[in-house]
PDB file of N, CA, C and O in Angstrom:
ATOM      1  N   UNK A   1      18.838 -50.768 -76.488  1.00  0.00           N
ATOM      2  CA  UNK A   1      17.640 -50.022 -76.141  1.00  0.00           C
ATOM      3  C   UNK A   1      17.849 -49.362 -74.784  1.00  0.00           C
ATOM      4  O   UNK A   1      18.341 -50.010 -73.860  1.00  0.00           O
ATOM      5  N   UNK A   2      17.416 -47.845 -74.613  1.00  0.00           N
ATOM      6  CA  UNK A   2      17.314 -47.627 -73.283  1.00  0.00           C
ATOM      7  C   UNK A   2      15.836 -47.498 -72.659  1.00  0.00           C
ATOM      8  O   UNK A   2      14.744 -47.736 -73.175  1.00  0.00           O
ATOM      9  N   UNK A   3      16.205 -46.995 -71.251  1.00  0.00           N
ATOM     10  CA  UNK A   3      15.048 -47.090 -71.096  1.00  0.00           C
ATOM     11  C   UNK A   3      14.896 -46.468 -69.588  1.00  0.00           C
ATOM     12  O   UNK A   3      15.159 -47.038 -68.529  1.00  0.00           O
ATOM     13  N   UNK A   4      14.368 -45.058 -69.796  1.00  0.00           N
ATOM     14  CA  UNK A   4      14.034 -44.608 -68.631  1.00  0.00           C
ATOM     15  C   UNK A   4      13.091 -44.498 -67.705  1.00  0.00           C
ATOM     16  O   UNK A   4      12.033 -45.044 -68.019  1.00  0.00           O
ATOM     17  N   UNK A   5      13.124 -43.833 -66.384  1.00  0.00           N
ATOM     18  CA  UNK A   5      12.163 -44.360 -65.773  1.00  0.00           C
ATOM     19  C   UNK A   5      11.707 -43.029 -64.601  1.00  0.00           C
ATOM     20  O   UNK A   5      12.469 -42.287 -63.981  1.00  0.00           O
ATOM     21  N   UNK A   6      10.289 -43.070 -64.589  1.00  0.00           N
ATOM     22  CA  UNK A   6       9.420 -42.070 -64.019  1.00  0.00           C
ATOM     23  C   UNK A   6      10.398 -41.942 -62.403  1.00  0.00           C
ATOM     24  O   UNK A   6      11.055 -42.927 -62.066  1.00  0.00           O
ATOM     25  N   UNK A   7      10.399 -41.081 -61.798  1.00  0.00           N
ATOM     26  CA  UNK A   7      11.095 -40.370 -60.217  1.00  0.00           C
ATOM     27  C   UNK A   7      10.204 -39.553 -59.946  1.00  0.00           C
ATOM     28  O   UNK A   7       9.590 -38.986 -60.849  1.00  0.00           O
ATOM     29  N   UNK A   8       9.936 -39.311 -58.568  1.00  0.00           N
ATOM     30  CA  UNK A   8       9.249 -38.193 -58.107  1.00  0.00           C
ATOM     31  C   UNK A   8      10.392 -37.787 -57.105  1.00  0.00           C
ATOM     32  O   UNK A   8      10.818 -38.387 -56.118  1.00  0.00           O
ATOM     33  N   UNK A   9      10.852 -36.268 -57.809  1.00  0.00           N
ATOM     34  CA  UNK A   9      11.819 -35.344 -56.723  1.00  0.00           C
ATOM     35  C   UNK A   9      10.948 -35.359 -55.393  1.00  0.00           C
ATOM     36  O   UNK A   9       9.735 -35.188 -55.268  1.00  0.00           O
ATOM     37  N   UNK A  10      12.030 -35.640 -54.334  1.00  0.00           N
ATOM     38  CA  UNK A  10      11.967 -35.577 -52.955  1.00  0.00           C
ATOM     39  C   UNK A  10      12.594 -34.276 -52.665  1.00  0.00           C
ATOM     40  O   UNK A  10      11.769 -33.365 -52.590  1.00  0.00           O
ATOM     41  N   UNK A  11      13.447 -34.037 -52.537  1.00  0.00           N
ATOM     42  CA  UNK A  11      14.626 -33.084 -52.077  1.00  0.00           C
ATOM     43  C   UNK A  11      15.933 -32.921 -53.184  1.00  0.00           C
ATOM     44  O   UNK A  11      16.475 -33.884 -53.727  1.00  0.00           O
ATOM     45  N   UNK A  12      16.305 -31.518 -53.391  1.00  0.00           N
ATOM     46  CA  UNK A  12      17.159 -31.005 -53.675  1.00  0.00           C
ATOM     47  C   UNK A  12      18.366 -30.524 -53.476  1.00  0.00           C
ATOM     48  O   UNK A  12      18.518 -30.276 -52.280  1.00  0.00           O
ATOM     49  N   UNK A  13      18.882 -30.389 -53.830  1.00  0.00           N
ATOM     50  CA  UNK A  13      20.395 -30.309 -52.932  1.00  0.00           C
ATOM     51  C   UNK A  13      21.781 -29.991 -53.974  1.00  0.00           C
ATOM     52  O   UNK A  13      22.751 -30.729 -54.145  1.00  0.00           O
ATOM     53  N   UNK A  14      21.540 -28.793 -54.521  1.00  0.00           N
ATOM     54  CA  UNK A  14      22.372 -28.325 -55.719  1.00  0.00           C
ATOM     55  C   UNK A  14      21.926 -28.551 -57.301  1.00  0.00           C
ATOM     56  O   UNK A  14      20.979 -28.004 -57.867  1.00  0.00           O
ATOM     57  N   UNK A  15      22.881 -29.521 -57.870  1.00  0.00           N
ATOM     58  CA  UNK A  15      22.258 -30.264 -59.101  1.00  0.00           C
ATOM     59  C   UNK A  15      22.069 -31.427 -58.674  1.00  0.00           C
ATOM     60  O   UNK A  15      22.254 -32.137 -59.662  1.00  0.00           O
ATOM     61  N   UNK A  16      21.748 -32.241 -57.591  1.00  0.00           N
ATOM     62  CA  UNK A  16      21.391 -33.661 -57.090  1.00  0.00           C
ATOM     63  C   UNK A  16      19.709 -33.093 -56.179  1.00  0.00           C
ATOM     64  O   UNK A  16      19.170 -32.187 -55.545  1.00  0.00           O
ATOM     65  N   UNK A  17      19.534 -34.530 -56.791  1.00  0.00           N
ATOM     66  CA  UNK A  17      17.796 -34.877 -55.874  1.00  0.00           C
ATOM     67  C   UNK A  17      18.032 -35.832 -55.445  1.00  0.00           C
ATOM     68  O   UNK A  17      18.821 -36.682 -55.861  1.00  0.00           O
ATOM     69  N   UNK A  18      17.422 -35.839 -54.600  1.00  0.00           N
ATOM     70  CA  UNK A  18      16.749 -37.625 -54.248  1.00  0.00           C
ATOM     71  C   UNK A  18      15.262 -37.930 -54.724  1.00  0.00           C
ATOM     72  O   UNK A  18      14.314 -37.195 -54.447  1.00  0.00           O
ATOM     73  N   UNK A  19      15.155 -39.234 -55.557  1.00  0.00           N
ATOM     74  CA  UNK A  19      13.944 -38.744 -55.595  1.00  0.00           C
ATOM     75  C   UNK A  19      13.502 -40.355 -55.643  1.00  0.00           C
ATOM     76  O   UNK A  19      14.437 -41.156 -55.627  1.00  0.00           O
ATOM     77  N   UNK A  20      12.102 -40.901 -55.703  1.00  0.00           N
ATOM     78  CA  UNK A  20      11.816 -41.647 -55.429  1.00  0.00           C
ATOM     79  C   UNK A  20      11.543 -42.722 -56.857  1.00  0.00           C
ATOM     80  O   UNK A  20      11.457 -42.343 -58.025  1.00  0.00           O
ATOM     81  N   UNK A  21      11.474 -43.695 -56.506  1.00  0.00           N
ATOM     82  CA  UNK A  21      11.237 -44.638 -57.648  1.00  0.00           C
ATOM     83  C   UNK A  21      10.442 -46.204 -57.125  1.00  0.00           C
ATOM     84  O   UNK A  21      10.904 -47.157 -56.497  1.00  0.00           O
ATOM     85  N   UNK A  22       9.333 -45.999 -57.591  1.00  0.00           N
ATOM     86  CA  UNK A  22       8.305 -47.046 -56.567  1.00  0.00           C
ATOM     87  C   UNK A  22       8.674 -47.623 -55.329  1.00  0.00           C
ATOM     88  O   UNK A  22       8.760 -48.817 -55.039  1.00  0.00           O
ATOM     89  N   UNK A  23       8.886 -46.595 -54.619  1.00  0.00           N
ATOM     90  CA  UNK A  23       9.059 -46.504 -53.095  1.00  0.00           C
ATOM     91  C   UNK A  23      10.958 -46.480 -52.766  1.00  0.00           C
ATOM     92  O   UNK A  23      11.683 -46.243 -51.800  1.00  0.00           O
ATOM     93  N   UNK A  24      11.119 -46.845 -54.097  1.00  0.00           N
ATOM     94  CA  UNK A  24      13.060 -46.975 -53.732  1.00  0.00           C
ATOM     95  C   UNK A  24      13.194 -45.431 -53.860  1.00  0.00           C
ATOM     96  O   UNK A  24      12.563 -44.654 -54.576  1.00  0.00           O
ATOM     97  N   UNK A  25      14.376 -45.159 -52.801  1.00  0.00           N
ATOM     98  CA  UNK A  25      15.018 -43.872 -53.058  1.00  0.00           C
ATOM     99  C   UNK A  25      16.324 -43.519 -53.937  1.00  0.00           C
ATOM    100  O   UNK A  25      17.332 -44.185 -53.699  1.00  0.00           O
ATOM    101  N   UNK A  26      16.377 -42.691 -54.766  1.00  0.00           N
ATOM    102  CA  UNK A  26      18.187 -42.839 -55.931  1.00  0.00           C
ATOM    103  C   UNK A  26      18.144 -41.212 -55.589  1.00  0.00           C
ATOM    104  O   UNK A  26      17.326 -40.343 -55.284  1.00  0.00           O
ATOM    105  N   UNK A  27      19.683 -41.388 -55.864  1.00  0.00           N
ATOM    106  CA  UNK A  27      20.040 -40.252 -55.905  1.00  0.00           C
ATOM    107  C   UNK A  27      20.344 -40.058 -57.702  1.00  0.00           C
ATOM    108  O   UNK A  27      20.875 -40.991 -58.304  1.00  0.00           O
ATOM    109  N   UNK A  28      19.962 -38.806 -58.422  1.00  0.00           N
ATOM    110  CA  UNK A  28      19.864 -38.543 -59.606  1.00  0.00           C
ATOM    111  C   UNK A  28      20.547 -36.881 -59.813  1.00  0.00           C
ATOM    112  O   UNK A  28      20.442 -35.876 -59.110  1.00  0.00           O
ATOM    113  N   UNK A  29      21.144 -37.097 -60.886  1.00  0.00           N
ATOM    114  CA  UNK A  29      21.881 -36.238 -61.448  1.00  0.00           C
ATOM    115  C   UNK A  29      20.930 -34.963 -62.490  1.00  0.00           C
ATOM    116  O   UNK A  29      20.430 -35.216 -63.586  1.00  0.00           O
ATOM    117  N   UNK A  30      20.880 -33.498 -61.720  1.00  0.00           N
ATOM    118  CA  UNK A  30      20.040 -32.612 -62.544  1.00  0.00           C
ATOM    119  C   UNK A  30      20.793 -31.541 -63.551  1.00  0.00           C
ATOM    120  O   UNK A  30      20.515 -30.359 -63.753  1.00  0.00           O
ATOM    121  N   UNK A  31      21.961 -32.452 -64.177  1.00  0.00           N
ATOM    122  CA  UNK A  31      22.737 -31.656 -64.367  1.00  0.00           C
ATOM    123  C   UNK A  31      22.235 -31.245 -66.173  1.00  0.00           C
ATOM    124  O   UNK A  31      22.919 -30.488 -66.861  1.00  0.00           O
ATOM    125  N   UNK A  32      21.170 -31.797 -66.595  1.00  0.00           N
ATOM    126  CA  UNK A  32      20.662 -32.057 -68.023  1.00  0.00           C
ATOM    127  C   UNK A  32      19.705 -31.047 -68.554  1.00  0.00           C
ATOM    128  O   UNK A  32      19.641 -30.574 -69.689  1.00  0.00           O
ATOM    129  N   UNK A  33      18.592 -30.690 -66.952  1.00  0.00           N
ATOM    130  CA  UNK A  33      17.284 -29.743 -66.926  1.00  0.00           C
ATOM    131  C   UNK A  33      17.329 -29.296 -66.319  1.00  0.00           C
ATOM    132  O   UNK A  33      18.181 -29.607 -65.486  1.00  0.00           O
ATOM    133  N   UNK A  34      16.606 -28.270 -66.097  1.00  0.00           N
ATOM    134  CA  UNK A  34      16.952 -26.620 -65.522  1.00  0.00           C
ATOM    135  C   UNK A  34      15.170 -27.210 -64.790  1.00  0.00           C
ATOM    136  O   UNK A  34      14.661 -28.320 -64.944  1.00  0.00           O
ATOM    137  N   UNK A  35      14.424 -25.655 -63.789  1.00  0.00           N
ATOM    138  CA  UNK A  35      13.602 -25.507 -63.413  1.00  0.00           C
ATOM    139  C   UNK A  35      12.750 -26.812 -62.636  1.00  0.00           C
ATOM    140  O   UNK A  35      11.521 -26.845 -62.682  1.00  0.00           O
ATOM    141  N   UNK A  36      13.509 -27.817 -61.962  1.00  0.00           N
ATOM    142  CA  UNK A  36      12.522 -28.689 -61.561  1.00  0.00           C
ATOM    143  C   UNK A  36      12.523 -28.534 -59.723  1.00  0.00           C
ATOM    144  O   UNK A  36      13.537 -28.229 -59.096  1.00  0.00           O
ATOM    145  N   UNK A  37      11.248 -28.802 -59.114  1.00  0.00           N
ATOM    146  CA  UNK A  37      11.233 -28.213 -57.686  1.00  0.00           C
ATOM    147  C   UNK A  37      10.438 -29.793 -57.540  1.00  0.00           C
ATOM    148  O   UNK A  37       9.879 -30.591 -58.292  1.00  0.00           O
ATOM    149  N   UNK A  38      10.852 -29.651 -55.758  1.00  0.00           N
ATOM    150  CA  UNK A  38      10.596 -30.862 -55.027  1.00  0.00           C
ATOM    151  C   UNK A  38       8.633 -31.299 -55.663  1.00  0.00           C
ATOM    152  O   UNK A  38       7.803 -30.450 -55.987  1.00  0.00           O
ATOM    153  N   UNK A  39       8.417 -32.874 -55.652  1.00  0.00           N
ATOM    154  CA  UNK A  39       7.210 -32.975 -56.288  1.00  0.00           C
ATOM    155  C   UNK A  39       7.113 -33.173 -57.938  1.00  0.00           C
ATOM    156  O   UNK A  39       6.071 -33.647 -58.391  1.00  0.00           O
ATOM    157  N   UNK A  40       8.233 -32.800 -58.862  1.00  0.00           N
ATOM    158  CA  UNK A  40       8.215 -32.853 -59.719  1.00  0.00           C
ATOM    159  C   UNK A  40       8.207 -34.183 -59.763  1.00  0.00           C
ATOM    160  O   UNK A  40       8.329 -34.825 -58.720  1.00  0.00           O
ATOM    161  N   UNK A  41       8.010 -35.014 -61.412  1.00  0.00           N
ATOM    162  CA  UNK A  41       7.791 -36.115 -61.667  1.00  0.00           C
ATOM    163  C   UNK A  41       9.300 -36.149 -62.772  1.00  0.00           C
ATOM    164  O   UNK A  41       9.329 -35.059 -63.345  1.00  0.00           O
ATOM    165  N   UNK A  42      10.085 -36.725 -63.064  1.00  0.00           N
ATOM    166  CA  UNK A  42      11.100 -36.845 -64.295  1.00  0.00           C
ATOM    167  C   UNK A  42      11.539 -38.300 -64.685  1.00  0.00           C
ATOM    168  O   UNK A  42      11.317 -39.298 -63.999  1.00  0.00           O
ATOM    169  N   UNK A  43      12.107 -38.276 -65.727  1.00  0.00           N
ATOM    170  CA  UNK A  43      12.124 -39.103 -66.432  1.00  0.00           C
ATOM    171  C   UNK A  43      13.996 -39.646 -65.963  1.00  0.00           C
ATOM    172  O   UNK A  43      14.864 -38.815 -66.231  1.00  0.00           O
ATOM    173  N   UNK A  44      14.373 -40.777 -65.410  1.00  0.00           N
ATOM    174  CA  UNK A  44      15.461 -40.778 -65.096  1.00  0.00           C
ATOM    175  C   UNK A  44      16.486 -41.839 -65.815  1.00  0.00           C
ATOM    176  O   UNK A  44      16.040 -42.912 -65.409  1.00  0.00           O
ATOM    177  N   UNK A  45      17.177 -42.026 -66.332  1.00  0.00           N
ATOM    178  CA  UNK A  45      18.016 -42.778 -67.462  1.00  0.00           C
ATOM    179  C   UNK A  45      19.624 -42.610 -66.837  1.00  0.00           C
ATOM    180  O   UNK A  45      20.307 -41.587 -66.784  1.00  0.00           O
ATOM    181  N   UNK A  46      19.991 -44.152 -66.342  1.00  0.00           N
ATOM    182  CA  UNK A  46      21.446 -44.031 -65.566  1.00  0.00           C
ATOM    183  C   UNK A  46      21.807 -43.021 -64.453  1.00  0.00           C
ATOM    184  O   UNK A  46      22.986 -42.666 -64.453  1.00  0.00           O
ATOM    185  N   UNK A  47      21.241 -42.651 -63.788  1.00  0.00           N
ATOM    186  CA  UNK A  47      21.236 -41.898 -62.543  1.00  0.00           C
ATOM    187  C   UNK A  47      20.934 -40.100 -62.684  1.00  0.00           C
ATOM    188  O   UNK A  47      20.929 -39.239 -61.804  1.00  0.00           O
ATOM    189  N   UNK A  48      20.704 -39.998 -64.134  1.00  0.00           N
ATOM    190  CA  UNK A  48      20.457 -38.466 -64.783  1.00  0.00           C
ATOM    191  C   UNK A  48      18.644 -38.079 -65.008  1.00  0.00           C
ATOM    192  O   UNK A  48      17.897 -38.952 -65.450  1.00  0.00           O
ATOM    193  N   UNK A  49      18.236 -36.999 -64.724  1.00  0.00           N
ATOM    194  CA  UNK A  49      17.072 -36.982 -64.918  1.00  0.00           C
ATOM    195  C   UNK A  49      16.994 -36.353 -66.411  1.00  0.00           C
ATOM    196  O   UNK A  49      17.587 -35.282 -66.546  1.00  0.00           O
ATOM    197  N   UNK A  50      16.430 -36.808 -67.383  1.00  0.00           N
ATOM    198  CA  UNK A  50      16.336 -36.480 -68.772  1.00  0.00           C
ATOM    199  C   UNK A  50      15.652 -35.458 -69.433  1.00  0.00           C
ATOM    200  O   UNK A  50      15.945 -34.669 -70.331  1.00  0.00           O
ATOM    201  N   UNK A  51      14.349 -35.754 -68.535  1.00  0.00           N
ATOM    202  CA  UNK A  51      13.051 -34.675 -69.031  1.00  0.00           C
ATOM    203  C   UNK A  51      11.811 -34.617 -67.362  1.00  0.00           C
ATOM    204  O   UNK A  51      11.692 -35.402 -66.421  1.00  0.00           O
ATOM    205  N   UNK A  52      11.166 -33.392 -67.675  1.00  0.00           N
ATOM    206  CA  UNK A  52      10.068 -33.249 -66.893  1.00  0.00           C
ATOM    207  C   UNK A  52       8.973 -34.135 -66.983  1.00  0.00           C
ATOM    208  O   UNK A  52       9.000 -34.413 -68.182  1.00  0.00           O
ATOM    209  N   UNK A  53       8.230 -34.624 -66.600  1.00  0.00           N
ATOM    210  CA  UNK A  53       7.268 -34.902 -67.382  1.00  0.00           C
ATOM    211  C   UNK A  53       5.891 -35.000 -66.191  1.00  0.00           C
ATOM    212  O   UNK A  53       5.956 -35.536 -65.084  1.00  0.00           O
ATOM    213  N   UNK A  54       4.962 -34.476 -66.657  1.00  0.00           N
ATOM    214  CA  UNK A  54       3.474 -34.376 -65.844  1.00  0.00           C
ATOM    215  C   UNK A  54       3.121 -35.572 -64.979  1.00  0.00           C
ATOM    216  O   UNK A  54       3.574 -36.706 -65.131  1.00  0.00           O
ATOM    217  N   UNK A  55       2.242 -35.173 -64.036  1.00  0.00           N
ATOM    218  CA  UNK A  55       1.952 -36.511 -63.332  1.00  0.00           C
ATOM    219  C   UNK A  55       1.027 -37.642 -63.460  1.00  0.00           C
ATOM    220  O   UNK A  55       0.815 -38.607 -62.726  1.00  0.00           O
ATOM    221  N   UNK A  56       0.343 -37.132 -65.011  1.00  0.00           N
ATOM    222  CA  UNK A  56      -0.619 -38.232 -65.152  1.00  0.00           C
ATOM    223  C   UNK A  56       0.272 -38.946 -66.207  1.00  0.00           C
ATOM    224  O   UNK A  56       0.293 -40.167 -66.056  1.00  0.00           O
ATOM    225  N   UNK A  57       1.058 -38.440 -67.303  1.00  0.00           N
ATOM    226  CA  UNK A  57       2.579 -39.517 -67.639  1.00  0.00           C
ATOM    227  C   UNK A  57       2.913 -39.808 -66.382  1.00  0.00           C
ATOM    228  O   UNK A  57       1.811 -40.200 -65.996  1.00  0.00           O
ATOM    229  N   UNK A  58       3.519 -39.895 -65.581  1.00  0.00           N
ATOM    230  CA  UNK A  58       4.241 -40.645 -65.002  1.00  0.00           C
ATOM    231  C   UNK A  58       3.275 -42.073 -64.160  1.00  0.00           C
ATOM    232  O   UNK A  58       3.577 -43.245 -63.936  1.00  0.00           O
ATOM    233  N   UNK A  59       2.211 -41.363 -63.920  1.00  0.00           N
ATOM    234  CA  UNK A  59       1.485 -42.637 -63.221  1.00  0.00           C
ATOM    235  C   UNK A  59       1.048 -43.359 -64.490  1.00  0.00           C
ATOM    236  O   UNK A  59       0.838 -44.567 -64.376  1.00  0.00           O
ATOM    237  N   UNK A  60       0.874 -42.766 -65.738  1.00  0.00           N
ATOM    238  CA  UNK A  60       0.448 -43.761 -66.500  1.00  0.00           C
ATOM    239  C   UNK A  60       1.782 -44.656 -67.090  1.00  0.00           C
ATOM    240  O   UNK A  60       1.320 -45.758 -67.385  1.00  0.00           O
ATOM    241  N   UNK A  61       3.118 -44.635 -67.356  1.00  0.00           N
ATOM    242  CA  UNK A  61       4.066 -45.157 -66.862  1.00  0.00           C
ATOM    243  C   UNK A  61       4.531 -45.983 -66.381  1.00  0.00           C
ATOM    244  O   UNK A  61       5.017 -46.999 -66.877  1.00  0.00           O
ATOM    245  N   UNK A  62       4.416 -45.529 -64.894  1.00  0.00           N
ATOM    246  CA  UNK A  62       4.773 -46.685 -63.763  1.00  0.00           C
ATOM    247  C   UNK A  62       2.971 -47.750 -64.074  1.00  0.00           C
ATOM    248  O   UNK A  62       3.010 -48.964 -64.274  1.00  0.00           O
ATOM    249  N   UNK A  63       2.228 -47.316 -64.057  1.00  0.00           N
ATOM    250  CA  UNK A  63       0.862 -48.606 -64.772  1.00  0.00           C
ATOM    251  C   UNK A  63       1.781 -49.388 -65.549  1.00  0.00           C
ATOM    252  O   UNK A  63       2.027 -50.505 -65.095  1.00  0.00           O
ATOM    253  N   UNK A  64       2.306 -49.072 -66.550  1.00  0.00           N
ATOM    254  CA  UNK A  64       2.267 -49.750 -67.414  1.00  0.00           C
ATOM    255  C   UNK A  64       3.734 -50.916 -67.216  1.00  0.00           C
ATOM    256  O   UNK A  64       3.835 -52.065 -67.648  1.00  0.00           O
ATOM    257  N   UNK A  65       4.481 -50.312 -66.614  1.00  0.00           N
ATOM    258  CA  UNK A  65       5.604 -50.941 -65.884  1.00  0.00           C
ATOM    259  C   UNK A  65       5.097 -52.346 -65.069  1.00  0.00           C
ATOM    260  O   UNK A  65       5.473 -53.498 -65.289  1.00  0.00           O
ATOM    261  N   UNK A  66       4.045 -51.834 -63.981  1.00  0.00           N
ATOM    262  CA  UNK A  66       3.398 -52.949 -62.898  1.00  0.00           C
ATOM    263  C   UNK A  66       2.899 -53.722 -64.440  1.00  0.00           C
ATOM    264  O   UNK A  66       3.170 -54.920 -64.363  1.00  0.00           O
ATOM    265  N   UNK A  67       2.372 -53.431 -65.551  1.00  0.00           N
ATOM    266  CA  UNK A  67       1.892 -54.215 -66.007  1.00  0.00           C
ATOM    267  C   UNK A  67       2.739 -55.539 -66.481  1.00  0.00           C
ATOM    268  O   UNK A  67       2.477 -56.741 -66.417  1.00  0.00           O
ATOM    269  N   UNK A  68       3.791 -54.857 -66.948  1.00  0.00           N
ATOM    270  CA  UNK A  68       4.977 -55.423 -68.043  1.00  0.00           C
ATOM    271  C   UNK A  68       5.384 -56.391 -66.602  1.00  0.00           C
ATOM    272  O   UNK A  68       5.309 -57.606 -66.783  1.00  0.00           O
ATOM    273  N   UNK A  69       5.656 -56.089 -65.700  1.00  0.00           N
ATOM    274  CA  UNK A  69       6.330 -57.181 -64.011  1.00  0.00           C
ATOM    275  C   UNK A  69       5.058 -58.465 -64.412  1.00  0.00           C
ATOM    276  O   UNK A  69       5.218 -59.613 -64.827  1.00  0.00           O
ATOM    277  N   UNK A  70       3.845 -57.730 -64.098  1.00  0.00           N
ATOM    278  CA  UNK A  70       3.090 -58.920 -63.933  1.00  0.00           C
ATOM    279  C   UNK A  70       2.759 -60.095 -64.995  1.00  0.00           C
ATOM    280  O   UNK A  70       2.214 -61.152 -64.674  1.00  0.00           O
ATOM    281  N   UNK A  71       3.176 -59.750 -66.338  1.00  0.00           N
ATOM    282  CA  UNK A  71       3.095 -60.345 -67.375  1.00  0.00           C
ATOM    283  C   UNK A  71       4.340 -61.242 -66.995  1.00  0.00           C
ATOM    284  O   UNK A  71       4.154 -62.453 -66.876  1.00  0.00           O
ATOM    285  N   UNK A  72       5.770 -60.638 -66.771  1.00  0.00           N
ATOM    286  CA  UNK A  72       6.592 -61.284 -66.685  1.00  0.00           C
ATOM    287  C   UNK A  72       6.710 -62.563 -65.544  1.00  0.00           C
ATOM    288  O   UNK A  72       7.356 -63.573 -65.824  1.00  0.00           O
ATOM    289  N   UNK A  73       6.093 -62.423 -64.383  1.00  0.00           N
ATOM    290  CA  UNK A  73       5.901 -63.319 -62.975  1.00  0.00           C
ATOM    291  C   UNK A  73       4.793 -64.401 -63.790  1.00  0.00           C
ATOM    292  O   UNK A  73       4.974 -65.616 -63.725  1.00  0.00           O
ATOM    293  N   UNK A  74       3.793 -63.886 -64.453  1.00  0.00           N
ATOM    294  CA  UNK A  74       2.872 -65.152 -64.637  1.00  0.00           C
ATOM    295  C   UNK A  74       3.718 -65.891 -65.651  1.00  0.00           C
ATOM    296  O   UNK A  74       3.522 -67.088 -65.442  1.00  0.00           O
ATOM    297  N   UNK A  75       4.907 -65.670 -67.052  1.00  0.00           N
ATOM    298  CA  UNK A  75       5.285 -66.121 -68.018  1.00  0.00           C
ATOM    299  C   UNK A  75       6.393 -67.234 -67.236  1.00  0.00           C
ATOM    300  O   UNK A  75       6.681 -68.382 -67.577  1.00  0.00           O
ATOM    301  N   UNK A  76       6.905 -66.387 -66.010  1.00  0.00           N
ATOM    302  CA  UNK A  76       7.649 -67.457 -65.390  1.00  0.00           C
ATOM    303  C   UNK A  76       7.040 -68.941 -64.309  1.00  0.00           C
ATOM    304  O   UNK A  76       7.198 -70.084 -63.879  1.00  0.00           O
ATOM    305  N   UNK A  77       6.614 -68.254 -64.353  1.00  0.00           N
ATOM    306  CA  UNK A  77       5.285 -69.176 -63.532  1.00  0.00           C
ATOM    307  C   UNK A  77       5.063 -70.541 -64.598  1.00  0.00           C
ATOM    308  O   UNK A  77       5.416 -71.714 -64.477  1.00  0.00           O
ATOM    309  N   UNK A  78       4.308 -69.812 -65.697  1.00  0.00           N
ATOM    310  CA  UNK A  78       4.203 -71.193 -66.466  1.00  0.00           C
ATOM    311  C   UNK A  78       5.304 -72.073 -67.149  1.00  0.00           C
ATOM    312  O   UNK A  78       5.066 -73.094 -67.795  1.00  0.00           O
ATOM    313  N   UNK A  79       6.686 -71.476 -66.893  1.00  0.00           N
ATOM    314  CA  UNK A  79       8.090 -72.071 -67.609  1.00  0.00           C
ATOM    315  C   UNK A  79       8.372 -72.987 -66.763  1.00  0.00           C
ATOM    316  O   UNK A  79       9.241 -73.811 -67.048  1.00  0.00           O
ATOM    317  N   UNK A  80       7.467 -73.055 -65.129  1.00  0.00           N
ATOM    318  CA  UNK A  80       8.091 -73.754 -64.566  1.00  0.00           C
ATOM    319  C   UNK A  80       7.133 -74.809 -64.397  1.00  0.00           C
ATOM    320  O   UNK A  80       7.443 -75.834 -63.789  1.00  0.00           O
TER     321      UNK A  80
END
């Protein structure tokens, strides 16, 4: 299974961004999609950005991510 994950472009810099990922910074590869400018939101899979995608996908997304963590911290919680 893969599984990619929401970025917000910071800065540009050829076919490389930096862009952010719940507060972490990666450097990501734009070598896949054309037209994306600093602020954009994308979809990032192994250091490549895949697709564009709007900013209410992406915050709804990363929600659902914090959700899937917190399920996982309480499941460990009770194993122990």
């Amino acid at each position: 299974m893969c599984l990619s994950i929401p970025a917000k472009i910071l800065s540009i810099e050829g076919k490389t961004a930096r862009a952010s990922v719940g507060g972490t910074i990666i450097n990501v590869g734009l070598h896949m999609i054309d037209d994306i400018k600093e602020g954009d939101y994308v979809l990032v899979h192994a250091g490549f950005a895949l697709q564009k995608i709007s900013d209410d996908e992406a915050q709804e997304t990363l929600k659902l991510i914090r959700e899937m963590e917190n399920i996982n911290q309480e499941q460990e919680k009770d194993d122990t």
